[in-house]
N, CA, C and O atoms as a GROMACS GRO file, in nm:
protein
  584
    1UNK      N    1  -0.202  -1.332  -1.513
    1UNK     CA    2  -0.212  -1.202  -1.451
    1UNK      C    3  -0.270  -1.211  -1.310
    1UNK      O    4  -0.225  -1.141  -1.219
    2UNK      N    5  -0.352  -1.282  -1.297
    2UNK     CA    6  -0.439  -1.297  -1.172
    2UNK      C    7  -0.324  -1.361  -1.112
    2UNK      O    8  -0.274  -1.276  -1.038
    3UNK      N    9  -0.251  -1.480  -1.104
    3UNK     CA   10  -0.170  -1.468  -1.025
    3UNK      C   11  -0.085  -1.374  -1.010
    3UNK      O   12  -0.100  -1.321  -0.900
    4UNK      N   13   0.011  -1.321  -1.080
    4UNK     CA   14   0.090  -1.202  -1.027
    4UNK      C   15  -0.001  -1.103  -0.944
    4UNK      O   16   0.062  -1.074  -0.842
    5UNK      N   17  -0.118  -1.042  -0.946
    5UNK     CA   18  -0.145  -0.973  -0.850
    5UNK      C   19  -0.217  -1.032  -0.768
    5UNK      O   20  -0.296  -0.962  -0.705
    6UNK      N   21  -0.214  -1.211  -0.736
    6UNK     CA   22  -0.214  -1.237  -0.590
    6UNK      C   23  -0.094  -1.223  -0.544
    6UNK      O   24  -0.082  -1.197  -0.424
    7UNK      N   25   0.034  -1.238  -0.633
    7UNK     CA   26   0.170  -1.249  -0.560
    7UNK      C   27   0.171  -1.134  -0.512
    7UNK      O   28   0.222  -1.134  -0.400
    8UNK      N   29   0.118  -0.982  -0.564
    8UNK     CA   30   0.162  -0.863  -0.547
    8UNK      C   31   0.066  -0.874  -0.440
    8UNK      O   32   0.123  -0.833  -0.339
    9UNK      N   33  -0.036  -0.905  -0.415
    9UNK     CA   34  -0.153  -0.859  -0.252
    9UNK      C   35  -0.026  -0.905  -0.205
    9UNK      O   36   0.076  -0.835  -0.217
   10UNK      N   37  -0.026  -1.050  -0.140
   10UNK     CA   38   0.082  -1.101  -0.063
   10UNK      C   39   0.235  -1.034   0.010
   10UNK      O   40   0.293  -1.029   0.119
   11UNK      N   41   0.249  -0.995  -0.117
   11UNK     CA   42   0.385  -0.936  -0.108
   11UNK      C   43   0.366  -0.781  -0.057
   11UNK      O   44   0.472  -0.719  -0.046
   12UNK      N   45   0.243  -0.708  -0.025
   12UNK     CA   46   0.216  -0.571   0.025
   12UNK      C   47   0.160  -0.614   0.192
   12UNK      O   48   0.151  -0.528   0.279
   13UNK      N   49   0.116  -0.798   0.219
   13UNK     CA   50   0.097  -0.760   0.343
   13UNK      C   51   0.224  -0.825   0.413
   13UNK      O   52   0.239  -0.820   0.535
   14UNK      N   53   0.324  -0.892   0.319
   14UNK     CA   54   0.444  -0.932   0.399
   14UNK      C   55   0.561  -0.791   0.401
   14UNK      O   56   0.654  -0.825   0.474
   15UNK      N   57   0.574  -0.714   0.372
   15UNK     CA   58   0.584  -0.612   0.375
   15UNK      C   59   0.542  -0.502   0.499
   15UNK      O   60   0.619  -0.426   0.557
   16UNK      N   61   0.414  -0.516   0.518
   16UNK     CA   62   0.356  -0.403   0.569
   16UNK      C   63   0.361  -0.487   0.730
   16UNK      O   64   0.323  -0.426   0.830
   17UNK      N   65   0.406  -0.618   0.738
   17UNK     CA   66   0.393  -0.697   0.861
   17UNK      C   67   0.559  -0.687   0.882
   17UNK      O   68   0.602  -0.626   0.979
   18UNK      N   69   0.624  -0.732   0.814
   18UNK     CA   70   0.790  -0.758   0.837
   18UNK      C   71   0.844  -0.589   0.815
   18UNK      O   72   0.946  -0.562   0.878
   19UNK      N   73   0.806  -0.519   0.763
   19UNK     CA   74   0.924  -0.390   0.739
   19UNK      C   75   1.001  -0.404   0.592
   19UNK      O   76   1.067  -0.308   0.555
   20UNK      N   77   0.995  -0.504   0.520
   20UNK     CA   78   1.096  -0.593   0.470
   20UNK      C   79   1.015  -0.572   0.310
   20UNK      O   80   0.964  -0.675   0.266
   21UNK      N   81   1.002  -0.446   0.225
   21UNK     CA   82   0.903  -0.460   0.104
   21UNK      C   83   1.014  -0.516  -0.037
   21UNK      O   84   0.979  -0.483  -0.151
   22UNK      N   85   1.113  -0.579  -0.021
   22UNK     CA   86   1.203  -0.672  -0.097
   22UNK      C   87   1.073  -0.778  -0.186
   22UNK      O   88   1.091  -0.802  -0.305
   23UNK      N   89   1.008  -0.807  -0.149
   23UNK     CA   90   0.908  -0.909  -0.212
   23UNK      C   91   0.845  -0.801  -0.329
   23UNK      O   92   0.839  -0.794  -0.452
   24UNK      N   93   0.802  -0.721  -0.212
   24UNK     CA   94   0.691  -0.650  -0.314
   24UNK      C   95   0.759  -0.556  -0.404
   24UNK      O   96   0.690  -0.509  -0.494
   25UNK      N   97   0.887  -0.519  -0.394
   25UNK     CA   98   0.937  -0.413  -0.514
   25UNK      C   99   0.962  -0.543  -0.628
   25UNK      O  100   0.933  -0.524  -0.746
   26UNK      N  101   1.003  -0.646  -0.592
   26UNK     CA  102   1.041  -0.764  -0.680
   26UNK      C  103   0.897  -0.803  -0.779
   26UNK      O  104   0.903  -0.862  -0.887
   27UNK      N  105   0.793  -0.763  -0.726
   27UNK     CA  106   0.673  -0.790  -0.781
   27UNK      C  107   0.699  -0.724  -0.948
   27UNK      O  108   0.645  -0.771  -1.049
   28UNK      N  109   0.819  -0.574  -0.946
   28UNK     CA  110   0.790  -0.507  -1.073
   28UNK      C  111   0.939  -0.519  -1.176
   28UNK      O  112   1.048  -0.531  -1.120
   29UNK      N  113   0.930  -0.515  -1.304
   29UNK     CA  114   1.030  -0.512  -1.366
   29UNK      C  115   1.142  -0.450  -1.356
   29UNK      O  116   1.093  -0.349  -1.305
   30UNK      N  117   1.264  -0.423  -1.363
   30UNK     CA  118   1.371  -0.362  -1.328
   30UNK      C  119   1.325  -0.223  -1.391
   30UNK      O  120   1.325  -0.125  -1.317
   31UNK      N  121   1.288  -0.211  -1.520
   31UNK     CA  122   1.267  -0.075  -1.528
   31UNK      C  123   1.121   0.020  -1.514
   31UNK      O  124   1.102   0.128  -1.568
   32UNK      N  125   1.016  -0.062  -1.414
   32UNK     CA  126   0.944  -0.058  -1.427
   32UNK      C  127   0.922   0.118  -1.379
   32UNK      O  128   1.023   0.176  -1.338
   33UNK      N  129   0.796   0.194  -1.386
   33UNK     CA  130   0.706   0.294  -1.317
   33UNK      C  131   0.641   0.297  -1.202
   33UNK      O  132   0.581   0.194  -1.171
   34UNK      N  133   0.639   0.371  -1.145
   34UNK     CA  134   0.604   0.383  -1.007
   34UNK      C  135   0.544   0.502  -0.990
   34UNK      O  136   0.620   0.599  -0.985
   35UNK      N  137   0.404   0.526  -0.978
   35UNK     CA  138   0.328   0.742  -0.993
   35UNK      C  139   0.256   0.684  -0.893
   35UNK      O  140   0.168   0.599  -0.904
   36UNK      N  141   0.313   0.754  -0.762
   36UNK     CA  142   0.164   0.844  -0.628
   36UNK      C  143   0.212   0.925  -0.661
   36UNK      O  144   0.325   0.961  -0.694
   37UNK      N  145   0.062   0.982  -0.647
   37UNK     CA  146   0.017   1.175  -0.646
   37UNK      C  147   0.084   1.228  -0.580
   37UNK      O  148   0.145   1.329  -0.615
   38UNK      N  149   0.093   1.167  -0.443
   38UNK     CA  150   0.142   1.218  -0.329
   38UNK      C  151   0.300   1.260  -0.366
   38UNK      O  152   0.332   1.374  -0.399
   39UNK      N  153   0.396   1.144  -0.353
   39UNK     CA  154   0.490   1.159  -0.368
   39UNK      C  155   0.598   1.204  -0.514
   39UNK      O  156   0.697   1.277  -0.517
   40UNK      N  157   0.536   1.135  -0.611
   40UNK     CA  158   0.611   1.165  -0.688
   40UNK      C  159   0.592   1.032  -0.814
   40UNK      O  160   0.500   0.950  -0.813
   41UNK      N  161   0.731   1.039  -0.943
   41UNK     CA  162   0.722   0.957  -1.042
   41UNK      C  163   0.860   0.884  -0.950
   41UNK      O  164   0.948   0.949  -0.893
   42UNK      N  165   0.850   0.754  -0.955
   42UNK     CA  166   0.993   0.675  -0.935
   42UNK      C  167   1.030   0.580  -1.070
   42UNK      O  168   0.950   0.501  -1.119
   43UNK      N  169   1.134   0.600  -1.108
   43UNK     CA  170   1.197   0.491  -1.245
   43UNK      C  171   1.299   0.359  -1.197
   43UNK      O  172   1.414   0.365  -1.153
   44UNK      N  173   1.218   0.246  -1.220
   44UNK     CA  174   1.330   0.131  -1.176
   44UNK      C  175   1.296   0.063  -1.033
   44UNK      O  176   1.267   0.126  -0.931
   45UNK      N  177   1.302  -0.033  -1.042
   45UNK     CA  178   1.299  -0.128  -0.917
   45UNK      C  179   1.353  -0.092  -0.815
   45UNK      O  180   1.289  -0.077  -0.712
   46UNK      N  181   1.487  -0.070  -0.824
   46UNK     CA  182   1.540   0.005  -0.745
   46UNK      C  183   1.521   0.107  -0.631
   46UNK      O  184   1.525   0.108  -0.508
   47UNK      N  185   1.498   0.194  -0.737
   47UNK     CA  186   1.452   0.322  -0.677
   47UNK      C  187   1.329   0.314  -0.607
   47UNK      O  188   1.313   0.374  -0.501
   48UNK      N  189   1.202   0.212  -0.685
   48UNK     CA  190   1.075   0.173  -0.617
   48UNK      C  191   1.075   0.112  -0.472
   48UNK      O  192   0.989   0.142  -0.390
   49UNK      N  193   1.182   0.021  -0.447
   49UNK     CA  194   1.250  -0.034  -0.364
   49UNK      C  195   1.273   0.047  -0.210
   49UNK      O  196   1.229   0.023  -0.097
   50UNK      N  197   1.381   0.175  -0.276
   50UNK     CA  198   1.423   0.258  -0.157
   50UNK      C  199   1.348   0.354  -0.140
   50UNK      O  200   1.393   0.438  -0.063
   51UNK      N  201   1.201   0.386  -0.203
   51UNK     CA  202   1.158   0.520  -0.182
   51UNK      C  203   1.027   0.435  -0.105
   51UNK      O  204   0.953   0.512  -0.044
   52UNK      N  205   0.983   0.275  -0.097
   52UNK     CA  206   0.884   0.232  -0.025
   52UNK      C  207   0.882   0.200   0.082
   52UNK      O  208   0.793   0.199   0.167
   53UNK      N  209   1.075   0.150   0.079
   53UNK     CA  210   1.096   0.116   0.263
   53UNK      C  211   1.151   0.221   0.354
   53UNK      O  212   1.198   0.208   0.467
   54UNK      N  213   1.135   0.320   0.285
   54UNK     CA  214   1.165   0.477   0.358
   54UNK      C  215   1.063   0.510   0.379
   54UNK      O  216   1.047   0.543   0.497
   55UNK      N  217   0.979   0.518   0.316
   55UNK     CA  218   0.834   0.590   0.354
   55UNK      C  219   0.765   0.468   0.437
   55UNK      O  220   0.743   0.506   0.552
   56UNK      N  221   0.726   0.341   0.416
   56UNK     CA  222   0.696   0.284   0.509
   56UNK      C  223   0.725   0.241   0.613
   56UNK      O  224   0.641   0.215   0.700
   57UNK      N  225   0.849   0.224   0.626
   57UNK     CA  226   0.900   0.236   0.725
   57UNK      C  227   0.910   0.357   0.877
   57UNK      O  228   0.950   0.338   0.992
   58UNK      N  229   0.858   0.471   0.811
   58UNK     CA  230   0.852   0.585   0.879
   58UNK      C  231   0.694   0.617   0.907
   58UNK      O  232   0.596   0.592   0.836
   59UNK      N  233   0.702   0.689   1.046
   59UNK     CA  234   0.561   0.692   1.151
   59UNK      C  235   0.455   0.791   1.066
   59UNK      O  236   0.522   0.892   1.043
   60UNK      N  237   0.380   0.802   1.035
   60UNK     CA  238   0.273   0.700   1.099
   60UNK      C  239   0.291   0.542   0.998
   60UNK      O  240   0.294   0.426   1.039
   61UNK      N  241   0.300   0.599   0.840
   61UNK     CA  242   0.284   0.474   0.746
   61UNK      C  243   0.313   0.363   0.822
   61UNK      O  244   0.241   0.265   0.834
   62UNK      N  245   0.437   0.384   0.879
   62UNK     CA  246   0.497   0.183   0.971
   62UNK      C  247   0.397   0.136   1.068
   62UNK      O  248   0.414   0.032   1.132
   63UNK      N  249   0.255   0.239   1.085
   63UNK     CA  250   0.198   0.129   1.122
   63UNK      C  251   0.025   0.080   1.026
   63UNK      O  252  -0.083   0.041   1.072
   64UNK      N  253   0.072   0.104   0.889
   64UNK     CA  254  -0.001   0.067   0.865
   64UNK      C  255   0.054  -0.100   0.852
   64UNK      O  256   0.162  -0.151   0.822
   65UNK      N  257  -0.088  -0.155   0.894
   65UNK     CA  258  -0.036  -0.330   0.875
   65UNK      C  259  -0.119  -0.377   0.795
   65UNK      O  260  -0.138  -0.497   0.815
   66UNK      N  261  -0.191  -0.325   0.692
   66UNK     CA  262  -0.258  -0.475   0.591
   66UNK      C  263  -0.320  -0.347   0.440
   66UNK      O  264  -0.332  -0.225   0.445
   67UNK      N  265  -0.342  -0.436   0.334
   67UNK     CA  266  -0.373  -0.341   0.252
   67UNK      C  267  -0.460  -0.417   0.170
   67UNK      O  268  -0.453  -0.446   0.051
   68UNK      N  269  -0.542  -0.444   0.259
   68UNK     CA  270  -0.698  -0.522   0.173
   68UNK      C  271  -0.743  -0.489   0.046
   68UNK      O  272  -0.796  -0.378   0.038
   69UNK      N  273  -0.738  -0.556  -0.061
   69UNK     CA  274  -0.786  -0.547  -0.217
   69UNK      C  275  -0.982  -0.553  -0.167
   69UNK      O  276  -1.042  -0.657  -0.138
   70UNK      N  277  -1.032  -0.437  -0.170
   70UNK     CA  278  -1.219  -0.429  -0.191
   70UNK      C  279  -1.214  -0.471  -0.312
   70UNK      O  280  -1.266  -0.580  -0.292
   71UNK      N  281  -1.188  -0.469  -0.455
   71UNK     CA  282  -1.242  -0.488  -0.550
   71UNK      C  283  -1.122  -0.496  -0.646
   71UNK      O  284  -1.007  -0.452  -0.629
   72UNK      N  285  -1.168  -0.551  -0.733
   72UNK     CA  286  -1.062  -0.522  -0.871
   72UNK      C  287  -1.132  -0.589  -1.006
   72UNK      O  288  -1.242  -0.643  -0.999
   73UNK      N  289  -1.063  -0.580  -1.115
   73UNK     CA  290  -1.079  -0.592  -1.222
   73UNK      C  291  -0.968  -0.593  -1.301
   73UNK      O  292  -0.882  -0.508  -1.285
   74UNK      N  293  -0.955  -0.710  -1.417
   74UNK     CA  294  -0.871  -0.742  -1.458
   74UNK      C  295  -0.886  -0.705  -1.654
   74UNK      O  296  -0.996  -0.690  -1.709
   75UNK      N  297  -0.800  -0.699  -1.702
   75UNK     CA  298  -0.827  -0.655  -1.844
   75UNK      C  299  -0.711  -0.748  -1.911
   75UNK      O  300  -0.610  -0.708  -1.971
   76UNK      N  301  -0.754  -0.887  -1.884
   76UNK     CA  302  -0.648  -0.967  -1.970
   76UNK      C  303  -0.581  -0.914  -2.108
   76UNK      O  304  -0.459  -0.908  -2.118
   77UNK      N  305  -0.680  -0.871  -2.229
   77UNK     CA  306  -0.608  -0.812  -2.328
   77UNK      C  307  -0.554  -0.708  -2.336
   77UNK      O  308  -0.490  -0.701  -2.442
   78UNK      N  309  -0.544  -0.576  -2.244
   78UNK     CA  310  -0.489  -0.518  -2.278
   78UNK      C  311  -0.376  -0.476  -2.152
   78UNK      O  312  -0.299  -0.380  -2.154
   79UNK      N  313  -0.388  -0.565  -2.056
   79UNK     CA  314  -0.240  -0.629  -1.916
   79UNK      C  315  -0.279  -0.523  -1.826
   79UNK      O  316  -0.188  -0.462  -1.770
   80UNK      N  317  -0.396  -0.490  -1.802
   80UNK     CA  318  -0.398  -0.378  -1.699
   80UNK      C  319  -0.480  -0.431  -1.556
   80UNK      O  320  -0.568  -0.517  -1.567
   81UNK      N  321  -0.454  -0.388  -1.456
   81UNK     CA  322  -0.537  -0.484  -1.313
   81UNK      C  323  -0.559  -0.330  -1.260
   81UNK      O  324  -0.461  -0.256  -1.251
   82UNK      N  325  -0.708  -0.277  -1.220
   82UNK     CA  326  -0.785  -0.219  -1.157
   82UNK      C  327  -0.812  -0.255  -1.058
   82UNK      O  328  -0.867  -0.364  -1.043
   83UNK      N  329  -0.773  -0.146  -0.924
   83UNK     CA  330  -0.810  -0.236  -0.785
   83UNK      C  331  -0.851  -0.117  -0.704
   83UNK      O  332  -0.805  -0.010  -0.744
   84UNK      N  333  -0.944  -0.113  -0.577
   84UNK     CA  334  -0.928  -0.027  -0.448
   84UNK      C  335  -0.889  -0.115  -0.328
   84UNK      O  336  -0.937  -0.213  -0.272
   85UNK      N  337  -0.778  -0.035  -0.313
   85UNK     CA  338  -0.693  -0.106  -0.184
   85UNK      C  339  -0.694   0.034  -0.047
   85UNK      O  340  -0.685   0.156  -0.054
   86UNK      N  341  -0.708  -0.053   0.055
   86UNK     CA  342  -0.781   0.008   0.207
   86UNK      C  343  -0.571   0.042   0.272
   86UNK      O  344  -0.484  -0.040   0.302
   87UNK      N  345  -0.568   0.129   0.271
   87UNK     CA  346  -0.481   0.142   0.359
   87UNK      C  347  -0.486   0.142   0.509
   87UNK      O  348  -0.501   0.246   0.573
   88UNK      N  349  -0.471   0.003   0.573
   88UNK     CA  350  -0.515  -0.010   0.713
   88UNK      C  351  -0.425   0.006   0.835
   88UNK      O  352  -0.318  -0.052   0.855
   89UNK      N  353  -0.496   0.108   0.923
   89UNK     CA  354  -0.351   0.121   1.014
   89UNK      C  355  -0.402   0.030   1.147
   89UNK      O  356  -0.519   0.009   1.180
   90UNK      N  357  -0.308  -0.005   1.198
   90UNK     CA  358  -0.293  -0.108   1.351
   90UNK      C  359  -0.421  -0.082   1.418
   90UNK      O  360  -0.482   0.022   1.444
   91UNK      N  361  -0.447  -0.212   1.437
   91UNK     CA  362  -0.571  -0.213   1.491
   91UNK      C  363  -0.560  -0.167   1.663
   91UNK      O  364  -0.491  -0.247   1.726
   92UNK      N  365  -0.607  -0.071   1.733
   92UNK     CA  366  -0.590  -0.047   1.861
   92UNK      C  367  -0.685  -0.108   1.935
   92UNK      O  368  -0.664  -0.115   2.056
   93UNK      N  369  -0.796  -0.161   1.886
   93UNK     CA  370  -0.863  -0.253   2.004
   93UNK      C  371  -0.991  -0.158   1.996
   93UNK      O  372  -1.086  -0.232   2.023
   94UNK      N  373  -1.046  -0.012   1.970
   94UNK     CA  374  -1.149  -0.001   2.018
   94UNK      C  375  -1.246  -0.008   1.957
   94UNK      O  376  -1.332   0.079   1.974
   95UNK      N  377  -1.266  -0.106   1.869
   95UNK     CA  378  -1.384  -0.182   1.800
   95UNK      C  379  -1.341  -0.101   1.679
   95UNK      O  380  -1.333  -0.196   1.602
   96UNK      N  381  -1.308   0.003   1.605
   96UNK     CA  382  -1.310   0.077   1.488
   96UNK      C  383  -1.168   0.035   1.417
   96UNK      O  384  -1.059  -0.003   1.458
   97UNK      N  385  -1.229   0.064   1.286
   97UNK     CA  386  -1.100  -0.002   1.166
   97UNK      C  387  -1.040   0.151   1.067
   97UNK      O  388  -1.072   0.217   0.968
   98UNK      N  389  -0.954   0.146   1.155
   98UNK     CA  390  -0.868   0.299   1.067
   98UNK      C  391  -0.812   0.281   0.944
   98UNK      O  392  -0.699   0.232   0.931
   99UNK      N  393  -0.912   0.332   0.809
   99UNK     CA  394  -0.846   0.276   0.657
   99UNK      C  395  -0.907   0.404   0.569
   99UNK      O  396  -0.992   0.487   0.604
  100UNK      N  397  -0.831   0.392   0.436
  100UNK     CA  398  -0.910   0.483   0.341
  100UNK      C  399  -0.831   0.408   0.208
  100UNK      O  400  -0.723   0.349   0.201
  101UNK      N  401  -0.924   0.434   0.117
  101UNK     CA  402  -0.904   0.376  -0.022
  101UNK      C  403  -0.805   0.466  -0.123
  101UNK      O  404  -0.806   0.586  -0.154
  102UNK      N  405  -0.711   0.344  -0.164
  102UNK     CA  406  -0.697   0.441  -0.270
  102UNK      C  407  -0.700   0.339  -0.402
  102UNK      O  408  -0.702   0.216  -0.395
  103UNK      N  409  -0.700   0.409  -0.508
  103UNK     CA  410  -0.717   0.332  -0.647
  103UNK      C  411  -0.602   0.309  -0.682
  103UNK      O  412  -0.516   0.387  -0.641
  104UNK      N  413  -0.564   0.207  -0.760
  104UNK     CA  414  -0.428   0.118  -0.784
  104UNK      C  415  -0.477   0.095  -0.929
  104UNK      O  416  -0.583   0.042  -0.961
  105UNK      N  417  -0.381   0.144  -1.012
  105UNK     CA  418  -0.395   0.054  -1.130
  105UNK      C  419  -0.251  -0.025  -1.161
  105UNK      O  420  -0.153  -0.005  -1.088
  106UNK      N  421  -0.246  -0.108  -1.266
  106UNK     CA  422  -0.109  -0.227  -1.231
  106UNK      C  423  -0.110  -0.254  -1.431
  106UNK      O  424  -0.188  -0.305  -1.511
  107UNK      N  425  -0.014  -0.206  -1.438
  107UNK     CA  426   0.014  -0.270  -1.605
  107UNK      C  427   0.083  -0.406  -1.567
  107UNK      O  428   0.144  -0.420  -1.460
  108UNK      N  429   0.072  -0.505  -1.659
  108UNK     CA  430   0.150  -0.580  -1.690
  108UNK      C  431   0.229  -0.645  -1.803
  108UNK      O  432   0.187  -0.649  -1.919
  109UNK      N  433   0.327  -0.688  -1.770
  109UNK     CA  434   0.445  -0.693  -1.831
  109UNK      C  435   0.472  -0.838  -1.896
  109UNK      O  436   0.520  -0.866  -2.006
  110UNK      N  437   0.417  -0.934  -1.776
  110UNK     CA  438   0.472  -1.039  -1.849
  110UNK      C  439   0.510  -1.116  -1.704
  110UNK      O  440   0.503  -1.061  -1.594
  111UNK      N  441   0.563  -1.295  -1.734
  111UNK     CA  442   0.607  -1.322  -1.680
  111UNK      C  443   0.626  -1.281  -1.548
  111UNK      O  444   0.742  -1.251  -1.517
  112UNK      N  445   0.516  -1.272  -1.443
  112UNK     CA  446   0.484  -1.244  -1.304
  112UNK      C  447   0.498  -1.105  -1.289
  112UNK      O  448   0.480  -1.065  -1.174
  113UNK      N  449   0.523  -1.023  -1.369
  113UNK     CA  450   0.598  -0.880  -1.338
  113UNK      C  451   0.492  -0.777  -1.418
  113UNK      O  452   0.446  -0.794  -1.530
  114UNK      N  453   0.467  -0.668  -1.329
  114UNK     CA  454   0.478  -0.542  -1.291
  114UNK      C  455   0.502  -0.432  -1.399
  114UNK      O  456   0.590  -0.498  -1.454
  115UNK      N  457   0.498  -0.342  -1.459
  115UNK     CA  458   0.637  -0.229  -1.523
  115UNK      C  459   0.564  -0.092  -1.529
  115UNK      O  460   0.601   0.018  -1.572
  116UNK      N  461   0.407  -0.148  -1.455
  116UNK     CA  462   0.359  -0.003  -1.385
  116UNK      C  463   0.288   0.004  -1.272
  116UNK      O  464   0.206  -0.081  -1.237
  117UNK      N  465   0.318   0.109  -1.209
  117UNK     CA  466   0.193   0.108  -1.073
  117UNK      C  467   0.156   0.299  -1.027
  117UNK      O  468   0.245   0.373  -0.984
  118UNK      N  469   0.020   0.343  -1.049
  118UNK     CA  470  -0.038   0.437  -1.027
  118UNK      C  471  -0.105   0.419  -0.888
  118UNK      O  472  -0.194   0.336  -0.870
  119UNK      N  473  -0.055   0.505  -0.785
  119UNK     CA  474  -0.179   0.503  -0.703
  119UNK      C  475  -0.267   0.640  -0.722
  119UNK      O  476  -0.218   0.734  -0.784
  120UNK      N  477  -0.401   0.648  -0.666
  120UNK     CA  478  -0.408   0.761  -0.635
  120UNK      C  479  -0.550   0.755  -0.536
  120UNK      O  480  -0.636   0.668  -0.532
  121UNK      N  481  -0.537   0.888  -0.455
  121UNK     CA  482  -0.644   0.861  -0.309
  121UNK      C  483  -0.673   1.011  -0.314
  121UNK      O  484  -0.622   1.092  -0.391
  122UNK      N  485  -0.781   1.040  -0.199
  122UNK     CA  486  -0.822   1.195  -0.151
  122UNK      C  487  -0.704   1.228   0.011
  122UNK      O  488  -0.722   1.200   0.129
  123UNK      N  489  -0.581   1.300  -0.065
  123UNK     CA  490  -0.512   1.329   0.053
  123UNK      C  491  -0.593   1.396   0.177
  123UNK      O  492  -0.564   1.351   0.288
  124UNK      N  493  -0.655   1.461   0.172
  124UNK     CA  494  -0.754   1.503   0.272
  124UNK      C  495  -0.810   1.369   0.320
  124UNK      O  496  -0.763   1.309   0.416
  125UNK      N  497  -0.883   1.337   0.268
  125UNK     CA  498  -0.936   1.206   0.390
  125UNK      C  499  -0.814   1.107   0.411
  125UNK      O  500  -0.849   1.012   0.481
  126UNK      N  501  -0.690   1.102   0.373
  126UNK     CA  502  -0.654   0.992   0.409
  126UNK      C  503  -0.519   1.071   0.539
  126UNK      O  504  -0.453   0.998   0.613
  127UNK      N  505  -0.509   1.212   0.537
  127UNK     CA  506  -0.464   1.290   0.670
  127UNK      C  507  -0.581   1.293   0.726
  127UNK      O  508  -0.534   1.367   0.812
  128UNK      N  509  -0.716   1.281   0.765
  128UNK     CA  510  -0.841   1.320   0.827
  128UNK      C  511  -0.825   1.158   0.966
  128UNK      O  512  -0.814   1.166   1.089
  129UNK      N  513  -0.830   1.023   0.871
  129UNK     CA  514  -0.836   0.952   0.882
  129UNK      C  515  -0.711   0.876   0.995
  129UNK      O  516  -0.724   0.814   1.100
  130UNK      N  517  -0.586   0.919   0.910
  130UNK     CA  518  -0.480   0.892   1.015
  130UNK      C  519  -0.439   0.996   1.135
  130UNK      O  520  -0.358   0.979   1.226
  131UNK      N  521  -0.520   1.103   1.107
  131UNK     CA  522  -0.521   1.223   1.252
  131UNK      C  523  -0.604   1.156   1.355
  131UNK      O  524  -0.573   1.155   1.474
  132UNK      N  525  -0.738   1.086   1.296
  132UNK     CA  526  -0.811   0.992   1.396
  132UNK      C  527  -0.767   0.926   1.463
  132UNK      O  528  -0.783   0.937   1.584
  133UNK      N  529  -0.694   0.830   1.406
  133UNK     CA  530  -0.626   0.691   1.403
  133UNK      C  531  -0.504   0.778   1.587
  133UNK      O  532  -0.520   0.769   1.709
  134UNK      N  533  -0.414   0.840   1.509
  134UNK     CA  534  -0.343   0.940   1.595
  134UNK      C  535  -0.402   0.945   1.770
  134UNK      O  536  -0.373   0.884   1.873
  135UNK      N  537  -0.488   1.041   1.738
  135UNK     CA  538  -0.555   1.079   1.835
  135UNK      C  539  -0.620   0.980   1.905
  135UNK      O  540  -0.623   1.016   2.022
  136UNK      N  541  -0.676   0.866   1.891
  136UNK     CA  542  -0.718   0.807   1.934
  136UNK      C  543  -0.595   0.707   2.029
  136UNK      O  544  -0.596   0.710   2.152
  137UNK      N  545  -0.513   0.638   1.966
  137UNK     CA  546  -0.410   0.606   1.987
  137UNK      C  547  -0.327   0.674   2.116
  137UNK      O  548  -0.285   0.603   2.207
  138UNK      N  549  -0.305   0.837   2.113
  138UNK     CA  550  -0.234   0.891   2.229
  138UNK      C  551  -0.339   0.849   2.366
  138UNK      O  552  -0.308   0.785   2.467
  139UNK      N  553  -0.508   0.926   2.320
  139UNK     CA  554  -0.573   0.861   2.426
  139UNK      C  555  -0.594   0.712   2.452
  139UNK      O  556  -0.653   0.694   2.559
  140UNK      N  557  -0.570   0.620   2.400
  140UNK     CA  558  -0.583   0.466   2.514
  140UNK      C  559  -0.429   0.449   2.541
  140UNK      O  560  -0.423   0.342   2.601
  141UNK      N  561  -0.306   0.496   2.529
  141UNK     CA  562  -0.205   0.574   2.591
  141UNK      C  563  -0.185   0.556   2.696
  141UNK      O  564  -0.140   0.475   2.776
  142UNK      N  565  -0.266   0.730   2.673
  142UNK     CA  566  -0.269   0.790   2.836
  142UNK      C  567  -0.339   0.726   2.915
  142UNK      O  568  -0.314   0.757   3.031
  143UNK      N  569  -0.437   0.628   2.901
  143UNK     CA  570  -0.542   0.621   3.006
  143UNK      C  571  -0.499   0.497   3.077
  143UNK      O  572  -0.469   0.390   3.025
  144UNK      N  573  -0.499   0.535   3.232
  144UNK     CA  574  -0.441   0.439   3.363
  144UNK      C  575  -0.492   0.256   3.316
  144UNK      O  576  -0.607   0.221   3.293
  145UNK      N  577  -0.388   0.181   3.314
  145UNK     CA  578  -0.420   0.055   3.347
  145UNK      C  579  -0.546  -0.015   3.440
  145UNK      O  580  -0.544  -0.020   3.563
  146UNK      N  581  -0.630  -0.056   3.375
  146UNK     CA  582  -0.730  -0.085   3.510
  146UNK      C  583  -0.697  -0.213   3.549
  146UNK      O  584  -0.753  -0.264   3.646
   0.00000   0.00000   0.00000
């Protein structure tokens, strides 16, 4: 288990670096589950597939670039992996790190694979957070080359 969800870290920052989340939908079983709050229930690899490189792929998410595991916990007997993962957006240089947590839980299946994944976060802080991120961003922008 512990390896499959190093394969799965891996495969969320080759992803979140290339555009390219083929690794990381591969992380889950063909018929696996897929529940954010946010968005919705997805059924199938597939579908996990086209509903991650649409949304990440699109502004602001495309620039988040890394999705640091703070903590986790593993429940060998009964296949479940507990984690808080930092959703981190592009670092702009002015010393501050634009992220917010959300909780991940991960069933497993077997054989390197996946066949559930829950996220869930405080939508308020994590629009609070990327309005920062935003704003900050237009201003070193605008401001003249020295």
């Amino acid at each position: 288990m512990e390896q499959a969800f190093d394969k799965f870290q891996a495969a969320a920052l080759t992803g979140a670096q290339t555009k390219d989340w083929t690794d990381w939908a591969n992380c889950f079983t063909e018929d696996a589950t897929y529940f954010e709050h946010h968005y919705g229930k997805f059924w199938g690899r597939e579908n996990i597939k086209v509903w991650i490189t649409k949304t990440m792929n699109s502004w602001p998410a495309s620039s988040m670039t890394a999705f640091p595991v703070t903590w986790y916990s593993i429940d060998e007997n009964k296949g479940w992996v507990f984690c808080e993962v930092m959703n981190r957006m592009e670092d702009l240089g002015d010393g501050k790190i634009y992220q917010e947590p959300n909780i991940t839980i991960l069933h497993y299946a077997g054989n390197g694979l996946f066949s559930y994944e829950e996220d869930a976060y405080n939508p308020h802080n994590m629009g609070v957070t990327i309005g920062a991120w935003i704003e900050k961003k237009k201003e070193l922008e605008a401001k003249p080359a020295e």
